[in-house]
Structures are given as C-alpha cells and as structure tokens.
N, C-alpha and C positions, 0 to 999 in steps of 0.2 A: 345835884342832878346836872348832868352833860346838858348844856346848851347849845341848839346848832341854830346857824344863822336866820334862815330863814327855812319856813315852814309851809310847803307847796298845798296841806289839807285843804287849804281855806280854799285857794283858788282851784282844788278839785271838785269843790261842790257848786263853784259859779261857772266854771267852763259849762257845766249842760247847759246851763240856760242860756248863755250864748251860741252855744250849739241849734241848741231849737231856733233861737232867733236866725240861726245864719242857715238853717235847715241842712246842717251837716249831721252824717250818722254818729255815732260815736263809735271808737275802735279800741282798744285796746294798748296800751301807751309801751314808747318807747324812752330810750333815755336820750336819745336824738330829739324825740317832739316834743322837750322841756326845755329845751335852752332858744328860750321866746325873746324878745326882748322885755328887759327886766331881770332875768337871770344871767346875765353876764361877770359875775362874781362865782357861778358856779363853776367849778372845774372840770377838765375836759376827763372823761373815760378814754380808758385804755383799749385799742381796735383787737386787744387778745381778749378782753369781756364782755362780750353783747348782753343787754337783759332785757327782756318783756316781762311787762308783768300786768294785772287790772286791781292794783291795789293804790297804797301810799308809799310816796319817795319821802325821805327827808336827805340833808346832806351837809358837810359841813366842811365850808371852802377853805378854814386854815388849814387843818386834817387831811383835806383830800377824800371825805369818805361819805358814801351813799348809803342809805337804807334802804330798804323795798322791801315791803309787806303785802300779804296779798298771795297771789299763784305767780310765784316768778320764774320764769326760765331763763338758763344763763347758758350762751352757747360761746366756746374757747376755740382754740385751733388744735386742729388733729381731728378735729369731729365732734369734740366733748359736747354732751346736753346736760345739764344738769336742772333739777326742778326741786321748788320746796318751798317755807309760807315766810323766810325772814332769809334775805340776805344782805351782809354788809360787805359792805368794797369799797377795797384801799385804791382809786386811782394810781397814785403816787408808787407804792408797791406792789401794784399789779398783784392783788390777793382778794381772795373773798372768803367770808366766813359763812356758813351757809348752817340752820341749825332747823328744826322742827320735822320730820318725816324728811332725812333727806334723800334725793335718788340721784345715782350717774350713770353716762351710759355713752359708751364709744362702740360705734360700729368698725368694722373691720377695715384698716387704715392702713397705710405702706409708710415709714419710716423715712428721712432722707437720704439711706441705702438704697432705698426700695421693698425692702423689707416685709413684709407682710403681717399687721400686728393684729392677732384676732380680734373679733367682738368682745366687750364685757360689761356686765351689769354691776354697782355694789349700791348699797342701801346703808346708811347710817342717823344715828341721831344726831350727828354734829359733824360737819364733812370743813377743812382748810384746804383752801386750793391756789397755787402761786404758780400766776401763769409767765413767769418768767422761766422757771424751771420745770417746769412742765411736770409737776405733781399736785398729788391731793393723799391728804393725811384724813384716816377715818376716827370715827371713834365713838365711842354708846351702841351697841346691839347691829354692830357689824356683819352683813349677808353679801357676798361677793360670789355672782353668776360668771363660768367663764365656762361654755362648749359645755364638757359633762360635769366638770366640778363645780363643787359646793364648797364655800367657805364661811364659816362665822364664828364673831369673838367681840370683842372690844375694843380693839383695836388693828390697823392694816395702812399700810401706805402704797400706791401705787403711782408709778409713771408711765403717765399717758403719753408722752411721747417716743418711749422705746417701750413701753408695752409692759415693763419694769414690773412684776406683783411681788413684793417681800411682806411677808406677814410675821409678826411676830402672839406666840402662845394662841395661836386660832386651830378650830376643830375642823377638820375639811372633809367632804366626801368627794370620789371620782367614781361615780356609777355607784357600785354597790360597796366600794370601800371608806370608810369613816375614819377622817385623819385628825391628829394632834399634836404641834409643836411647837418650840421655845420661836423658831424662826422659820416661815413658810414661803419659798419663791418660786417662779418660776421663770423655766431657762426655755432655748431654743438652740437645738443641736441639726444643722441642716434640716430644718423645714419640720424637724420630730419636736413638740412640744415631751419636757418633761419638769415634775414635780419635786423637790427638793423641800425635804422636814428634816431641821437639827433638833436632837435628840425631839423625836417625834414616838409617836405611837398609833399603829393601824389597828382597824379590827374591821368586824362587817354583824358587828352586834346594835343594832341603833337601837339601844334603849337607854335610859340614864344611867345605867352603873352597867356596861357589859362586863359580861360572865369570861371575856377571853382578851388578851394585848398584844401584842407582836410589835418592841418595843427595841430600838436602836439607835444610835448616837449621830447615825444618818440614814435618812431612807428617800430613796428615789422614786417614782411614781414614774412608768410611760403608759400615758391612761391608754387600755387595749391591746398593752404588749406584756410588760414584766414591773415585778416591784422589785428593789434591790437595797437590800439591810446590810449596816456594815455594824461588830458587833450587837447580834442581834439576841433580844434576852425575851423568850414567853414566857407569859403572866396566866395564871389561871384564877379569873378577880385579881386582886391586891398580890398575891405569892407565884414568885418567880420558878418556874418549872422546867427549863430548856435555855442553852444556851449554845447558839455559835458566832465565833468568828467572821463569820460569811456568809451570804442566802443571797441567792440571783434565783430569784422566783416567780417566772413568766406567768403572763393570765394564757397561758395552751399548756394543754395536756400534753404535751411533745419535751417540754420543757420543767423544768424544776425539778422537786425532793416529792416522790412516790412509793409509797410503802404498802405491803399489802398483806397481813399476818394469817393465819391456817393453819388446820389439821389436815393430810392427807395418810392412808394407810402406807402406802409405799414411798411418804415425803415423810411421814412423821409430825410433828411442829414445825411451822415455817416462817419464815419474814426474809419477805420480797421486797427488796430495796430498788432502787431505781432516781439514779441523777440526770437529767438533761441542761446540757448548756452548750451556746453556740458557742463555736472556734473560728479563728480568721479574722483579718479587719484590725482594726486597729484600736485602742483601749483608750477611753477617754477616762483621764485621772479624777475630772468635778464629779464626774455622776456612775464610772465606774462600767459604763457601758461601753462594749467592740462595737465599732463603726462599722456598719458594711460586711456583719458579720455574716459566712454562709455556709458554715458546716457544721452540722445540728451533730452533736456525741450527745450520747444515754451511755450512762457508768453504772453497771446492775453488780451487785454485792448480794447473794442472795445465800440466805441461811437455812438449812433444811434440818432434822436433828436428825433423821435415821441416813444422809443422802453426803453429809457435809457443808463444807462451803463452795458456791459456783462465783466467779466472778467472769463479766463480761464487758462487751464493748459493741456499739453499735455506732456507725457512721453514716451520715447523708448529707448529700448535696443539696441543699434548696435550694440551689437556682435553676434545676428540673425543671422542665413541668411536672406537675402533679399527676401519679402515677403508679396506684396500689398495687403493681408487680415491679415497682423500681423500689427498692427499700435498704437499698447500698452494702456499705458491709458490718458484719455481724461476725463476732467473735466471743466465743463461749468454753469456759474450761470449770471441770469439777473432777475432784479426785473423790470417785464414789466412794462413800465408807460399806457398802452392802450392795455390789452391783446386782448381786443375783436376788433382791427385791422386784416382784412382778404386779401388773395391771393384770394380768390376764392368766387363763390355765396354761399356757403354753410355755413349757419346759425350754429354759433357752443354755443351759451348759453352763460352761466359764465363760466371764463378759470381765473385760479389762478393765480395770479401778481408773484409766484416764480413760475420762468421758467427754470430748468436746466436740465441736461445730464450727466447720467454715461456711461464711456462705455470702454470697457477692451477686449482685441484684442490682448493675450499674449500668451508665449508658453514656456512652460519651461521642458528642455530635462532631463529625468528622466536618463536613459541608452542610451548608445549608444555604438556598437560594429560593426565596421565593414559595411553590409550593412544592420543590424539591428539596429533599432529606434524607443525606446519607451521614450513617450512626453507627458505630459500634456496641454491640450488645453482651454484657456477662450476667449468664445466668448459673451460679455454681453451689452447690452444696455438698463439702462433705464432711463426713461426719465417721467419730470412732467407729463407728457400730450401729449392728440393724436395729438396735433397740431405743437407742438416743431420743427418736422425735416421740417413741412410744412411753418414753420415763419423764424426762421435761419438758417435750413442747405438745401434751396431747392434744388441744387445738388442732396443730397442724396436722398429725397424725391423719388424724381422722380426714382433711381434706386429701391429703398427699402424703401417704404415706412413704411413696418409694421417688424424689425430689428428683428431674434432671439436671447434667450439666450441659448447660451449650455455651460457646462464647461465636459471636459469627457478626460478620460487618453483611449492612443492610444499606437499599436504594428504594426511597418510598417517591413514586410521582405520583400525578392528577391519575393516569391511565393504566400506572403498573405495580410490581414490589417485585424486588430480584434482590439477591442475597448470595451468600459465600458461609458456612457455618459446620460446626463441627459439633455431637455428640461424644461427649467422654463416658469413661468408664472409670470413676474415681471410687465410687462404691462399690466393692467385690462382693460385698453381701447380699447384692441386690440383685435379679435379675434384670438385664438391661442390653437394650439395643441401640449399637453405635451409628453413630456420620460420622464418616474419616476421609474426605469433609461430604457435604452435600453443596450442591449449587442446584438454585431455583431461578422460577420466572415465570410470574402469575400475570396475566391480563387479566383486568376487566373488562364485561360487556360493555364495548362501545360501538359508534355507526363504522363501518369501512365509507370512508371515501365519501363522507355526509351521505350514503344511502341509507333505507330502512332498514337496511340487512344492519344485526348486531354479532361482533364478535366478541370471544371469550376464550382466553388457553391457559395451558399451565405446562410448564417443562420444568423436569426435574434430571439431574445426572448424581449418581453418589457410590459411594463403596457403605457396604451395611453390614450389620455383624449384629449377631443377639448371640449372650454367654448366658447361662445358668448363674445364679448365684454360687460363690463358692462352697458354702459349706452345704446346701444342695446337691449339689454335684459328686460332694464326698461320698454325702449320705447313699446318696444312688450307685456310685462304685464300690462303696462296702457290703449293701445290698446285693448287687449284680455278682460280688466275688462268689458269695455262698446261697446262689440260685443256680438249680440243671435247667438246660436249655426250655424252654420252653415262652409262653403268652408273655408273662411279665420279663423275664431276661431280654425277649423282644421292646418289648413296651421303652424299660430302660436305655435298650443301648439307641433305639429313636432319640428319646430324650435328651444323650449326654451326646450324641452327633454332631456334628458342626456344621452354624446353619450362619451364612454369609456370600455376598454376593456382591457384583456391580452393575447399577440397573440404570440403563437411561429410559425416561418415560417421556412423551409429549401427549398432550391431548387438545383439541381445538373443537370449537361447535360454535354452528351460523344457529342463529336465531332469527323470524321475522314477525313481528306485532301486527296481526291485523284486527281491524274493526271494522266488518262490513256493516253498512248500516246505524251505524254508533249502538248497537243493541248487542254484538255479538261479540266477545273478545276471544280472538283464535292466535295462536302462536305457535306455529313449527318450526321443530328442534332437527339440527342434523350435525354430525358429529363424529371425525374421527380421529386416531390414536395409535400409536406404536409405542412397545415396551421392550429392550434389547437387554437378554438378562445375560451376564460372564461372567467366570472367574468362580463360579457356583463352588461354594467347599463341599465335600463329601464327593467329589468326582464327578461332579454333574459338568455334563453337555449346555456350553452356551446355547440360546434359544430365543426366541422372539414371538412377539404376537402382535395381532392386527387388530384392534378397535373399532367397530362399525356399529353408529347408535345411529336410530333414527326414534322424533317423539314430538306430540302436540299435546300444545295444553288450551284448553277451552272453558269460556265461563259467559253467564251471565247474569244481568241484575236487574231484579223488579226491587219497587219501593213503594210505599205509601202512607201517607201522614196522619197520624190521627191527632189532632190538636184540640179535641176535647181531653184525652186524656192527659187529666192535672193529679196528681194527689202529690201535696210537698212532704207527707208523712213517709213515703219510701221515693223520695225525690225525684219524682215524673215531674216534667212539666211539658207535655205533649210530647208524643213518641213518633219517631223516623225509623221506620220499620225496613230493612235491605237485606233483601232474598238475593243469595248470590250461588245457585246450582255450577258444578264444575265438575272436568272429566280430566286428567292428566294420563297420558300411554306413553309408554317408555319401552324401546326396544332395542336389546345391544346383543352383539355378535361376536366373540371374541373365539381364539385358537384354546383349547383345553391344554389344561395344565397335566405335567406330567403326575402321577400320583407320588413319584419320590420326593417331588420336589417340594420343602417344607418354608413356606413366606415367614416375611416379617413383618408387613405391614397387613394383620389381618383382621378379620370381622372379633369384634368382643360382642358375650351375650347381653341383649337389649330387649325390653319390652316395648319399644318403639320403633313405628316403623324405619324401614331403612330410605334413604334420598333417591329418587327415583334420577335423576340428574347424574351422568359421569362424572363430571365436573366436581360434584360435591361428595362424590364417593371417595372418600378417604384411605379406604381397603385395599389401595392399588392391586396387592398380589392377590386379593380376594374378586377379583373381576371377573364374573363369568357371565355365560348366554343368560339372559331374561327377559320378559316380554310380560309388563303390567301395564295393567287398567286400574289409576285409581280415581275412583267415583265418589264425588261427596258431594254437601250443600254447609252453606254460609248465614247462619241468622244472626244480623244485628241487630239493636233497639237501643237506638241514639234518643237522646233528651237533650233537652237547653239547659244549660247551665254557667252561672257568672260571665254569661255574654257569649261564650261557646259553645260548642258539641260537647257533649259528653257520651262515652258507649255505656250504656245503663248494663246490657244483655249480652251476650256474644256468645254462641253455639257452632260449633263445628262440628260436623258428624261426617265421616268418610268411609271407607274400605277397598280394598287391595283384590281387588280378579286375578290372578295367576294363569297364565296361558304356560308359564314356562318359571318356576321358583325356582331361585339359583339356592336356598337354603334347605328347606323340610318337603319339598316336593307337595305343598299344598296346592290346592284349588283356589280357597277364597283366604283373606287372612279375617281377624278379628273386626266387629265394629267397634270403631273408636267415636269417642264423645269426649270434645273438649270443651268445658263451660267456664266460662267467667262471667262473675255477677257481682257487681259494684255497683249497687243502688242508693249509697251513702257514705258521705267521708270516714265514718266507725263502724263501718262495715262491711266487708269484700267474703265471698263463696268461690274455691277455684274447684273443680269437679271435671274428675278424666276417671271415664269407663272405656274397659274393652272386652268384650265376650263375644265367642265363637255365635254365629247363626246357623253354619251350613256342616253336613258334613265333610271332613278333608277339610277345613278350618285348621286354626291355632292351636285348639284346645285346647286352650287357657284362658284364666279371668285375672280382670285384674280393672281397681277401684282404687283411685286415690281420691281423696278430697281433704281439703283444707280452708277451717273458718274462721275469720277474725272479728270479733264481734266487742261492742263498748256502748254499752242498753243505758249508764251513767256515769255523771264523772269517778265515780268512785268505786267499778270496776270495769275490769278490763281484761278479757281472757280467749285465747286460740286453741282450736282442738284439730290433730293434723289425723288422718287413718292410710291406711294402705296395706290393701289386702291382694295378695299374690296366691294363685291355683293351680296347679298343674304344668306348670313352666317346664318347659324340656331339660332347660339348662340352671334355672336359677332355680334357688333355695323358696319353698312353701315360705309365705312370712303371713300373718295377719297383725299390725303392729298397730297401736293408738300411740300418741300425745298430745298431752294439754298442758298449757303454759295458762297460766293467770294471775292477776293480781288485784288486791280489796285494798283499800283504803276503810279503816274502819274507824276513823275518829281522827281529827287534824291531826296527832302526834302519832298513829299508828298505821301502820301497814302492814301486809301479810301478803307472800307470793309463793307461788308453787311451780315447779314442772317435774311431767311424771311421763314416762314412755314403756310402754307394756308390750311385750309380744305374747299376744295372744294362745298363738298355735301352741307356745308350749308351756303357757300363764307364768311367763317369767316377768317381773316388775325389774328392766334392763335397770332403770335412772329413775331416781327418785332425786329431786332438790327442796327445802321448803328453805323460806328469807321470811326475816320479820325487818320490819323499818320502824324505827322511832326517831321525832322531829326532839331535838332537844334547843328549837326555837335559834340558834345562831349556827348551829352543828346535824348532822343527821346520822345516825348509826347503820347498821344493817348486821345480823348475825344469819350466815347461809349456814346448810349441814343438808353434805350429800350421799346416797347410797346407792350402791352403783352394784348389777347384779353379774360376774364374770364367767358366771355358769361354771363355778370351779367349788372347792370347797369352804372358800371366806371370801365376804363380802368386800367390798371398798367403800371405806368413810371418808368424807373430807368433810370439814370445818373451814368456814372463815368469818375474820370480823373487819369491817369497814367502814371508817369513817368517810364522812366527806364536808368540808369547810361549805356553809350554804352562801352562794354568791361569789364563791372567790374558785373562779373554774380552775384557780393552777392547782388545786391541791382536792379536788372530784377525782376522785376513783371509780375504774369500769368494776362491776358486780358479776359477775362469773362463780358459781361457787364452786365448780369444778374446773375453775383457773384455767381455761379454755378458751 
C-alpha cells in the first residue's frame, strides 16, 4: 500500500477546536491555507491548477502529488472549472486525474488570436487533464454539451485551449439529428461552426436500434445550414438500399434532393425531381463547403409517362433582399410526347411538341444612397404557347394566367417613384397591351412648404398599343370572310381595328385635414388634370381633356368602455367600443369622350365598389363626369389582450348615392357589410354582403363568407361560400369549399378539400390525403378529382414522404401539384 508522507486528517479534526478557541468561523479550504508552518516539505502547486475543496488532502512530497476528497473544484486557465469527489495532482507535471461523477465546463473564451471559443459542458466517469498542454482526455459514459449538440460515448479528448473537440466512435445529436463515428471534431470556418464524422452515420430515429442510417466515409454537419455526405450509402435497419457519390443536403427547402411521385390524367405517372445547390464562392477541400456562396440553382429532371421528360433550371441571387416577385431565372424545356392532352373542354388545334419557358424575375441595384434607390427591373416570361402555364405549371395558371413582360429602370425616394420602362409583346398568343416605353412620376401626399395643405400627383407620358391575340384575330378574319354585312361583320371589324395611341396624362390634388374641435374630422379634396391624347391609330384626331374634381371626406368618433365585460371563453377581456359615422363626396368634371374612340386602360367588371379618389383611379381612359356620396359607419370592439389592443369585432357598413353614375346610370348602389370577427387565435369569421335597398340600385346580391375554425387539437377545418345574383356582367356563381383535417389516432390522419358550384351541383375539386406517422418517417397518399364540365373527369394521385425533423428533405403536400 502507497505510503504518503504525512497525513493532514488528524490535524483536520483538531483545527475546529482551535477555531472555537480563537473564535474563527470556519471556511472551506484551500491549497494555499495548508502550507502552515510544519508543512514545509510539502510541494508547491502549479498556478495552472487552483483547488477548493471541504474534504481530505493527503500528498506525497517525493511524487509531487496531492489527493483531495471531498467536493473539489479545480479551476485552470482559459476558464476551465472542473468539479468531482477525488482528485489527484501531479504538481510536478502539471496533471490531474479526476474520477467519481466527473464534470467540465468552459465558458466562452477568446484564444491568443482572439479567437472566439464557444461554451462547453462534458460529463465523464474518469476525466485526465494536462494543463501544460492544455487538454483533458474523457472516458466511462461520456456526455459533451456544446450550443445545440449532443455528444456521448466512452471516450473524447478536447482542447480547451483552442477549443479543439475530436471524438472518436461517439453518437452525437445537433438538434434533431443523431450522429455516429469512428472520429468526431469540430472545426471553425470564418466564424461558422462545423461538425466533421469519419466514416460516421446520421439518422433522426432516437431509439435503440433506428429503423433508417444515412451512412458515409465523411460527413459534415453545419448545425442550421446543410449536412454534407461524401460517399454516401442508406441503410434501411442493417441492409443497404441507396447509394451516391455525393449529397450536399442543406437543413432549407430551397436546397437539396426533392422528389415528388403522382398520377395525373393529362401527366399520366410522375416523378418530380428537384436539386438545389449554391454556386459562387470558393470550395473548401476539409469540409467540401463554397465560401461565400451566393447563387442558389434548383436542377428539375422531371418524369411524366404520358408528357415525357422536362428538364430545368432555376437561378437566384441571394444577396437580394427577400422578395416573392424577385425569383430570378427560370428555365424549362420538354419535348411533349402528346401535346394535344387537355385539363379542360376547350379544343386547342395543333400545339408544338417543344414545350418551354423563359422567365426572368431580377433586379439589379443601379445606385443606392441612403433612402434613395435606383434599380433596374426584369420582369419576363415567355413561353411556347398559350397552353404551357395551363399543362405544367397549373398553380400559376390559375393566379396569372396571361404573365407580363416589363424590363424598366426605377427611382424610389422618401417623397416620390419615377421610372422609364417598357411593355413587350413576347407572347403572340396572348392578348396584350404594350409601353414602347412609358415614363412615370408619382408623388406622395406630403405638406407644401411645411403648410397644412397636402400634396399628391402622378404624370404619366407613353406610346400604348393593345393587339388581339394572334390566332384570335385569325379566327375572327376567317369568320368576317363568310359573314354579309351586317351587326356581327360590324362587331368584328371593331374588334380586329387598331387600337393604340400616345397619351400624356398629369394629375395633382390639394388636400386639407381639419379637426375642429378634436371631435370632427373634415378633409377637402380639390384636384386637377390634363390628358393629351395623339398619334390615335384608326385615324383618329389628337384630342385632350381637362380634369376638375372637387371632394370632402368627413367622420367621426364616439367610444365607450365597458370593463365589466370579461368572458376568457371567446377572449373578452373588457371591450372598447368606437363608433366612427363617415361621409365621403367626390365630384369630377371631365370633357366626353368621343364614342369612336376605343381606350386601353379601362374599367374590368367588379363587384366592389369603385375609388372615389382620381388619384386612385386606375382607368385613366375610363374617366368620366360623376358626382357621389358615400355614406357609411365604422363599428369596432377592441379587447386587451397579451399587454395590447386587440380588434375583437370590426363592421363596416356603407353605400354609394349617385347624383351623376359614370357606369349603369343608377341612383343608389348596393349596401355593403364588411365583418371581421377574431374572437380567438383558432378562430376568425370574415363576412362581406351586398344587396340592393332602393329602386335604380345594383340589382344584385352578393355573400361572401369565410370561416376558420379549430374546436381541438385534433381538428382543424375552413368552409369558404360565395354567392353571386344577377350581376350585369359576371357569371351567376353560388360556390362552397371546405378544407379540413382529423387527426384520428397519434399515427393517423385524414384531410379533405371539396369546392362545389352550386348553381349547376357541379362537385369542381374534390382532394382527400390520409397521413400516417411511421414514428421516424411520415407518409401521405392524396387522390384528386377535378370536374372540367367536359366529358372525362381529372384524376391525380400522389405519394409523399417526408424525413420527421430533418426539414431538408419535408415536402409541400399539394395533391394537385399546384
């Protein structure tokens, strides 16, 4: 048995009573307050290992070596603390062996670079630490805390002084992924932490024996960016199932390998491929990562069985700001195997077997100072044919069906926005109205000359042109050949006439905000305008008009609180009640238009009122005399809520007096009622009526409402309606849909969306999805039926996985891929 020299227990149990006698408290010892006289044979510690402890020292001055039992904390340089119930130290070599419950823990510490070396925790049953070299060796039931990862095993070494983590055969998580490898470290790439497994294995299955492995000879980790596998082998359990050479597979959707398999009727069987990876920057060989990468490509390979193969290409700048009408360039090609495959009854001829898409969505910042910005803008699409966005991209379709091209340089300040810009005519099939070019120059309402008085203008100068679509136009000259004079031969040669022009327009209007009394709020409007139209095709006579508005707008506001009213069951918690009665009159005066003469900036049919405002009237060529009154009132019902206002209620109710209708020569228009009701975060009511009162009205109805409701966590469902009556111009509709979804057991799910028109019980869209949890994985199978009012329906199918917790490899659910 080790003998060490002298044995300080004894004289620990006599120092109290000296204590008492000297009326000293007692403290907690150090290794400084043992070298008393008497102990002068003991040897000095080293100023790299501090120790406290309220236990037993022993030591042994040939050796160089200290005991300490007890709770002892050991503090090094760099920050280190360490604590545990036995440690031995080597003076002489600057080492300690530290064993029973051990812990470390360095706070966040700068290097002699300067460096920046995160926090970290690790936990072991036996920790070696040489503070010469500034490490510590782990070992027995190893647990190492560092920011979001997890590490444990049996062994780890780390250097606290460069911050150094190399691990070798430890199982690691970063957030939701769970790592395993022969050798585990961690690097630092300009300020980016990243993770580095030799022949390692990921998954994001934490149970004892996961069901899945993503398994490779190297893999990278940058926790909250991308993981990156160099060859990379998947395991399904124990048997290998997948292999590549490569995988840079970022934690964003923007990023990595996305696939998307389906039936559609007019796709046939599908798989929708999709690769994302940044371009630019420069390639770091250790970890395989571009530096300072900034140009995001998506590689689409997409397989259709009745359609062919498309392959694509998409590009973007991220160093934009962010900008869901900036979406750069986009490039698309498929050689249709069956162009003449249709969505819809409408007969489309011969359509050319190359089927592609240009389209350029960029912006590039010319100047910029301050809160001045001037930019050049491309906005382009074009495309084979009028049917393209209608065959692959139905999505869009349905928002935009008929896409502009502009390209045009812009000046954005505090006070204005002027610009230079051109409409093209890239798509012939389309109908479309050109700028060859346009120049503008919009003010905002501001003070003149720090008075009350506000100003506000807008000048516009341009050459303008609207064509018929081309095979339009044909149709209508083939027509016109074998029609005798008459209503429709007229109708037509209107049509195929040539309607273009160059129009300078200005418009300006004073505003003044009064509040007499702080009870009233009055504001008159005054405002005038010249439009200089030439060069009119069809032989028209240049011409002009004179703009004269005059108009006031008036309101006011009662309130009153009721703070008994509580119920947290539809989230009152006292109500603020604001009545706000209002009158707007609008009166303008302009020169009549000749009746030959045919605009192109005109009124489209709307169930909503039109802007009483010149300013905001968009119609330019559609400006005529009118003279309204519109009258309404304002109900809100404010609640407290999370320290704020909340609008619990909101009610608008208004309508339109007509002294002078520049459209259907009415008297009164509709009342309208706009509600919104938001009584709870799982549940919003939005509700808009408008029906005739008076005679010489609208004479039409029209009900939209829309409700989102979630009664448990475990469903969740929106029923939308809107019902159209008697419209002059638009189509009778009365349409439902309902969108919902059940949870009907942790592993399962079921969702639906259905959309019905009524008026002629056509069931348009039909979707049903089922989801099942397969505990590391989630499935989904949609199947869609879709009604085209022709003689065969439209099916789609699709199946969708999605990896749970590992968002690079989440798929959006769309079952009609829209």
């Amino acid at each position: 048995m080790r003998q060490f020299g002298i044995s300080i227990l004894l004289s620990l149990c006599i120092l109290p009573l000296n204590a008492q006698d000297d009326a000293i408290q007692n403290k907690p010892a150090g290794e400084n307050d043992l070298f008393a006289e008497g102990f002068s044979d003991m040897p000095e510690m080293p100023s790299s290992i501090r120790v406290t402890h309220d236990g037993t020292l022993e030591f042994d001055s040939q050796k160089g070596n200290f005991l300490f039992q007890g709770r002892v904390v050991l503090r090094g340089d760099n920050g280190i603390v360490l604590k545990s119930g036995r440690v031995l130290v080597n003076a002489q070599a600057e080492t300690a062996k530290l064993t029973g419950r051990v812990s470390f823990r360095q706070k966040a510490t700068k290097d002699d670079t300067g460096r920046t070396i995160p926090g970290i925790q690790l936990f072991a049953d036996r920790v070696h630490l040489n503070a010469k070299t500034k490490t510590v060796v782990l070992d027995g039931n190893v647990s190492i805390y560092q920011g979001p990862s997890l590490h444990r095993g049996n062994h780890a070494e780390y250097h606290y002084g460069t911050g150094h983590l190399d691990t070798r055969g430890l199982a690691s998580g970063l957030g939701p992924i769970l790592l395993e490898s022969d050798r585990f470290r961690m690097i630092d790439r300009h300020g980016k932490k990243a993770f580095i497994g030799d022949n390692a294995g990921i998954t994001t299955h934490d149970v004892a024996a996961p069901n899945y492995w993503l398994r490779s000879d190297r893999t990278t980790i940058y926790p909250n960016d991308r993981v990156i596998f160099k060859n990379l082998r998947v395991y399904a359990g124990k048997t290998p199932v997948f292999w590549l050479p490569y995988l840079a597979q970022p934690l964003n959707t923007d990023l990595g390998y996305h696939f998307l398999p389906g039936a559609k009727s007019n796709w046939g069987a599908y798989l929708l491929n999709r690769y994302g990876i940044m371009l630019g920057g420069e390639l770091d060989e250790e970890t395989g990562e571009r530096e300072d990468a900034w140009l995001l490509s998506q590689w689409h390979l997409d397989l259709r069985s009745r359609r062919g193969v498309g392959v694509g290409l998409d590009l973007l700048d991220t160093r934009l700001q962010h900008n869901e009408n900036l979406t750069g360039l986009k490039l698309y090609y498929l050689h249709d195997a069956d162009p003449s495959l249709e969505r819809s009854a409408v007969p489309r001829g011969n359509v050319n077997a190359n089927r592609w898409k240009l389209e350029l969505k960029h912006r590039l910042d010319v100047a910029k100072r301050g809160d001045n910005h001037t930019y050049l803008d491309f906005d382009i699409t074009a495309l084979s044919d009028r049917y393209f966005l209608e065959d692959f991209e139905p999505g869009m379709f349905k928002i935009n069906p008929n896409p502009d091209n502009e390209v045009g340089i812009f000046h954005r300040h505090p006070r204005y926005l002027a610009g230079l810009y051109t409409r093209l005519r890239l798509n012939d099939f389309y109908q479309t109205d050109t700028r060859l070019p346009e120049l503008f120059f919009d003010q905002i309402k501001a003070p003149i000359c720090n008075t009350p008085i506000l100003h506000e203008g807008q000048t516009t100068f341009g050459v303008y042109d609207d064509r018929l679509a081309d095979y339009y136009a044909n149709e209508l000259r083939r027509e016109a050949s074998t029609l005798p004079p008459g209503d429709r031969l007229t109708e037509i040669n209107g049509l195929l006439a040539e309607r273009g022009y160059t129009r300078f327009h200005t418009w300006h209007e004073l505003t003044l905000p009064l509040n007499p009394g702080g009870k009233v709020a009055i504001t008159p409007r005054a405002g005038i305008g010249y439009t200089q139209y030439s060069s009119v095709d069809g032989g028209g006579k240049s011409f002009n008009r004179t703009h004269l508005s005059a108009g006031i707008d008036a309101s006011m506001k009662f309130s009153r609180v009721y703070p008994e009213f509580v119920h947290p069951s539809w989230g009152v918690d006292g109500l603020l009640h604001i009545f706000q009665p209002y009158a707007n009159f609008s009166q303008l005066s302009t020169n009549q238009l000749d009746s030959s003469f045919v605009g192109i900036e005109t009124l489209t049919p709307s169930t909503r009122p039109r802007p009483l405002e010149v300013g905001r009237f968009t119609a330019t060529d559609d400006l005529r005399d009118w003279s309204i009154l519109r009258l309404g009132a304002r109900n809100r019902l404010l609640t407290k809520r999370d320290g704020d206002s909340h609008e619990w209620l909101v009610m608008d109710t208004y309508m339109d007096v007509f002294m002078n209708d520049p459209e259907f020569g009415r008297n009164t228009s509709n009342l309208y009622n706009d509600i919104i009701w938001q009584p709870l975060p799982w549940m919003r009511v939005d509700f808009e009526t408008q029906f005739p009162i008076a005679a010489g009205g609208s004479g039409f109805t029209e009900i939209a409402s829309h409700i989102t409701f979630m009664p448990n966590d475990a469903l969740e469902f929106s029923i939308g309606s809107r019902q159209l009556d008697n419209h002059p111009v638009l189509q009778d509709s009365n349409r439902i849909n309902l969108r919902a979804y059940a949870r009907i057991s942790e592993s399962w799910g079921i969702g639906l969306y259905q959309q019905w028109e009524l008026d002629d019980n056509t069931p348009e869209v039909q979707q049903y999805n089922i989801y099942h949890d397969f505990d590391s994985w989630t499935a989904s199978l949609g199947l869609m039926i879709r009604d085209n009012r022709d003689d065969s329906n439209e099916y789609g199918l699709m199946l969708n996985f999605t990896l749970k917790e590992f968002p690079a490899v989440r798929l959006p659910l769309s079952v009609d891929n829209e």
